[in-house]
Structures are given as C-alpha cells and as structure tokens.
C-alpha positions in Angstrom: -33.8 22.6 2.7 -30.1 22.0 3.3 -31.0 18.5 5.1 -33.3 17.7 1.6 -30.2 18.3 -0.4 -27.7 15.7 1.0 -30.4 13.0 1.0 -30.9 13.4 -3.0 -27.5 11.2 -3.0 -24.7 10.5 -0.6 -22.0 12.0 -2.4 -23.3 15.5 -1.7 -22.1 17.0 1.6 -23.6 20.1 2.7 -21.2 23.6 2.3 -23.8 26.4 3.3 -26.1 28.9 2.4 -24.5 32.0 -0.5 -24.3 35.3 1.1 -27.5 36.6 2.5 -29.5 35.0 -0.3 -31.4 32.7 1.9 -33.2 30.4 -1.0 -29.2 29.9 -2.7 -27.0 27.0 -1.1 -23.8 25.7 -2.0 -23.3 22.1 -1.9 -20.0 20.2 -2.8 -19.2 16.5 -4.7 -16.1 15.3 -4.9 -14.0 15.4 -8.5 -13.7 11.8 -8.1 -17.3 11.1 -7.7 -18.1 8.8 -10.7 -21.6 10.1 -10.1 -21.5 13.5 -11.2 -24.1 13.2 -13.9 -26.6 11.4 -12.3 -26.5 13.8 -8.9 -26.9 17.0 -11.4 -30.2 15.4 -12.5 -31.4 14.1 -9.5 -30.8 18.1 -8.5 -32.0 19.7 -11.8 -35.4 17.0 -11.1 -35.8 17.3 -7.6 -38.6 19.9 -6.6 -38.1 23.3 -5.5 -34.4 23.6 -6.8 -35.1 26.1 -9.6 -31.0 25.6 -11.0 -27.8 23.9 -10.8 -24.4 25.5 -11.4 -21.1 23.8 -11.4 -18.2 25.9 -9.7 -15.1 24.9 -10.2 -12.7 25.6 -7.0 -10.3 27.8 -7.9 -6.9 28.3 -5.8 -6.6 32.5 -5.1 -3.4 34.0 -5.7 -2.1 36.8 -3.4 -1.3 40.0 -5.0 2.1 41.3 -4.2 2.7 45.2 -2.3 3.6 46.4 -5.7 0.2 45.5 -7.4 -2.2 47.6 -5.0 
C-alpha cells in the first residue's frame, strides 16, 4: 500500500504506517506544493483509501519543572 500511495503523484513522500493500526498511513506534501487540491482528490478517488485528513505539523512546546 505505502508504495501505491507515492505513485498517485510525486509530491507525496512516504512518512509511515500510524501506531499499530496497520490499514492507517501517514503520508506528507510539502506547504509549498501548489498541488494540494488535486493530490487530496486523486487520494479521496483512488481505491481502497476509505479517507483523507489534513494534519497540520505542529511545533511541541516543553513544559517547564514547575508545570508537572
């Protein structure tokens, strides 16, 4: 499946499977890919992919000594 996945478009890189859910994978386009609409419905068409969700990366703060 993950090999399917890149070859819907070139902009799509591989990141992995989620957790132990075995039929969930992550894959990652860049913010300056001026594709972004077409690749979600080339996904949200292609068979056996049942969803797409958009994650936006978020940078994690650390919690300070004091907070725990």
């Amino acid at each position: 499946m993950p090999s399917s996945l890149t070859a819907v478009h070139p902009a799509i890189s591989y990141v992995g499977q989620v957790g132990q859910l075995q039929d969930v994978q992550l894959v990652s386009v860049s913010k300056d890919s001026e594709a972004i609409d077409d690749i979600l419905t080339l996904l949200r068409n292609s068979q056996g992919i049942s969803g797409v969700n958009i994650q936006e990366l978020k940078q994690r703060t650390k919690r300070g000594d004091d907070e725990l």
